[in-house]
Each structure stands twice: as C-alpha cells, then as structure tokens.
N, C-alpha and C positions, 0 to 999 in steps of 0.2 A: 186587175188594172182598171176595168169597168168602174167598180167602188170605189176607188179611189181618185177617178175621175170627176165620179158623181157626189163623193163627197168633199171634194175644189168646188163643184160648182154650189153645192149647197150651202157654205160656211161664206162663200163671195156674194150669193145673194140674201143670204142673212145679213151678210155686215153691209152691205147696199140698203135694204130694210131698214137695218137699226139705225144707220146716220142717215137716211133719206136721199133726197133730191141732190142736195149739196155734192152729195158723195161720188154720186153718180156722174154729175155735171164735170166734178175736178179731174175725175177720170180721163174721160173723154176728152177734154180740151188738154192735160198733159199731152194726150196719144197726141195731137196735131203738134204739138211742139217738139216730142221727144218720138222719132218717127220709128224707135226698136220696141214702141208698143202695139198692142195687135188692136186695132179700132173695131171691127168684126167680134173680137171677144167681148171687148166691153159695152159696144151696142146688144150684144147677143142676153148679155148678165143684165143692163138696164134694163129691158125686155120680160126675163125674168122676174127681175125683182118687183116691178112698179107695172107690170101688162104691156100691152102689145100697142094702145094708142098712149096712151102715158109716158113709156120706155121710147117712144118713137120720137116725140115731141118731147122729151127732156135729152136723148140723144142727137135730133136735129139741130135744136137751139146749142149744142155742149160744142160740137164739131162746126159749127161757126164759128160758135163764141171763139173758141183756139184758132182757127183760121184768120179771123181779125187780127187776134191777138199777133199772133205770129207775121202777117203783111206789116202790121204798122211797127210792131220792135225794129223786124229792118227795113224797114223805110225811114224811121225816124234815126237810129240810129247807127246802122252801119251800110246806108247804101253810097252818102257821098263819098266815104274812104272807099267803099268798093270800087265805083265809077271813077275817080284819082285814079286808085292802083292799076285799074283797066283800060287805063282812057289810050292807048298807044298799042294795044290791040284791036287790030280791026277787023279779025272774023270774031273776035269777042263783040265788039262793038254792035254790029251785024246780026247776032244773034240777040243780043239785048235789044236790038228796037223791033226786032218781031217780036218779042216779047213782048212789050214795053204797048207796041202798036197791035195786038192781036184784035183779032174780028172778037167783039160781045157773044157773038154765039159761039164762036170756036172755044172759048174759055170755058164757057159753061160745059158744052160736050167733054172736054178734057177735065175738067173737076167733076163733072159726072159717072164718067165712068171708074168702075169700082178697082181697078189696078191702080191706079192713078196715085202717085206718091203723094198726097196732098204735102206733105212738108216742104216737099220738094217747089211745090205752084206756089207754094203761100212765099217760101222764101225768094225765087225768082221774080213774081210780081214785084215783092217789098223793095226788092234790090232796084230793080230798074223803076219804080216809083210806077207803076204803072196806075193808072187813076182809078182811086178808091171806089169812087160811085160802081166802074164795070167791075172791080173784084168783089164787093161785098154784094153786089145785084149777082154775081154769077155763083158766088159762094151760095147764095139763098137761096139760088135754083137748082144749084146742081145736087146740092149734099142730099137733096127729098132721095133722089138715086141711089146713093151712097148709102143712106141711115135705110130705106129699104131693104136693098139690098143685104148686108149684112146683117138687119135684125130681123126678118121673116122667111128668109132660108136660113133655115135651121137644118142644114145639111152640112156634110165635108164640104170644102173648095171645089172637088172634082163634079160630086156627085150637083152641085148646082150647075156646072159650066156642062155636061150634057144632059140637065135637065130639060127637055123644050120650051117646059109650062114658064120655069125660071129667065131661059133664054126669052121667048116672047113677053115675057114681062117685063124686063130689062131692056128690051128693043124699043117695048111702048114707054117705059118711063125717059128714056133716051129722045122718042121723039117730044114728050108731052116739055120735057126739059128745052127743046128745040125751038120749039112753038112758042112756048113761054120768054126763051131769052130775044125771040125776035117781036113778040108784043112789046115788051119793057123796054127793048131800044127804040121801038116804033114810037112808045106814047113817052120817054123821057128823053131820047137822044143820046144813050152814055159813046156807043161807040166813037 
C-alpha cells in the first residue's frame, strides 16, 4: 500500500513538474470552487514539486486567486435572484447581514483558520455582496494560515492537531493574521 501511495504521489509531482506553475495554480483555484477537492493535498504536491517557498507562493496566490473568483461569480451573478428568493425570510434575512456586516477581523480569523470551508465564505460573502475591499484584504491574510498550514505539516490531520510545535504555530499565525487584519482596517478603513 506504502508504494503505491508513494508512487501517486511521485507521477502527481512529475506531471506538476512537467506542465509547471500553470498546473499547479489551476489546481488549487478548482479546489476553491469545487469544494470535494482536498486543498491540503494539493498544497502538499505544490510543495513538492516546485519547494517549500516557491510551492507556498504559487499555492498562496492559486487559493486567492479561486476565492476571488468564486466571491464575484456569485456576487455578480446569482446573489440578486438569491436575495428575491430570500427577501421574506427573516431569520434568513438576519443571518445574511451578519454576514454581509461582519467585523474585518472576524473574517479574516474565520478564513484563517484551517477547517474553514472556504467555498463555503467565498459563496456566503458573494451572496450577500458583502464589500469586496474586506473579503479580498481578508482572503490575502488569512490564506498565509491556510497555505502554511497544509503545506509544511507534512503530517496525518491527527498527528498535526496534537502536535504542540504545530498547534503554537498556528496559534502565532492566527494572531500575526489578527494584528494584520486590524492594521489594514486601521490604515485603509474596509470595515
């Protein structure tokens, strides 16, 4: 089983190799659209194929990129028929303008941390229009978290979550993402 684990992952990061960055990149921003892919593996293969700051920075920019993408498809085009269909529910109603009104830093914590259905924030933002500047300023902070996170534990799920080293790592990217999202609202105003 071993082997043939290991030679998935060697034929994935060959064919990563062979078509380059591109490859890599499409990956990655699929997984934010089509949320039954595993983000974690394809940061992890990025990583491999192209190194550890390379793989980090072509999977940071990939999981944006898809994030963007995926906020403005339904923002553009299916949040007004959402809001129509919704508009006479009103604990729907209720819960889309917390959304819609979330604190700058709360968004970022929640797109930061590594459970986080990203498809999930990207399409709720989109929907409720929630203002571009705080999701793409929070997507750009949070994901550092995220693309960490699944590409330098190189561990099972379990064996990271009671790792300590893992955990205080994750605590500090958590706060540095913190600190950052209240700088950016301090010097630009998104909230």
């Amino acid at each position: 089983m071993a082997e043939m684990v290991d030679s998935f992952i060697k034929l994935i990061t060959t064919y990563l190799q062979q078509f380059g960055v591109p490859f890599g990149i499409l990956l990655i921003i699929l997984e934010s659209i089509i949320p039954a892919l595993p983000l974690g593996v394809f940061i992890a293969f990025n990583m491999m194929a192209f190194g550890g700051v390379v793989g980090f920075i072509i999977s940071w920019i990939a999981t944006c990129l898809g994030c963007f993408l995926s906020y403005f498809v339904f923002a553009k085009y299916f949040s007004n028929f959402f809001l129509r269909k919704t508009s006479k529910r009103e604990k729907l109603n209720r819960l889309m303008q917390k959304i819609k009104n979330i604190n700058f830093s709360k968004l970022v914590l929640i797109i930061a941390l590594p459970f986080t259905p990203a498809f999930l924030v990207n399409i709720a933002c989109g929907l409720v229009k929630t203002d571009y500047r705080k999701f793409i300023s929070s997507v750009v902070i949070g994901k550092l978290s995220i693309v960490y996170f699944w590409g330098f534990v190189g561990k099972s799920l379990l064996q990271s979550v009671t790792d300590i080293k893992t955990i205080i790592t994750l605590i500090i990217l958590l706060g540095i993402a913190y600190i950052l999202s209240k700088i950016v609202n301090k010097k630009f105003g998104i909230d």
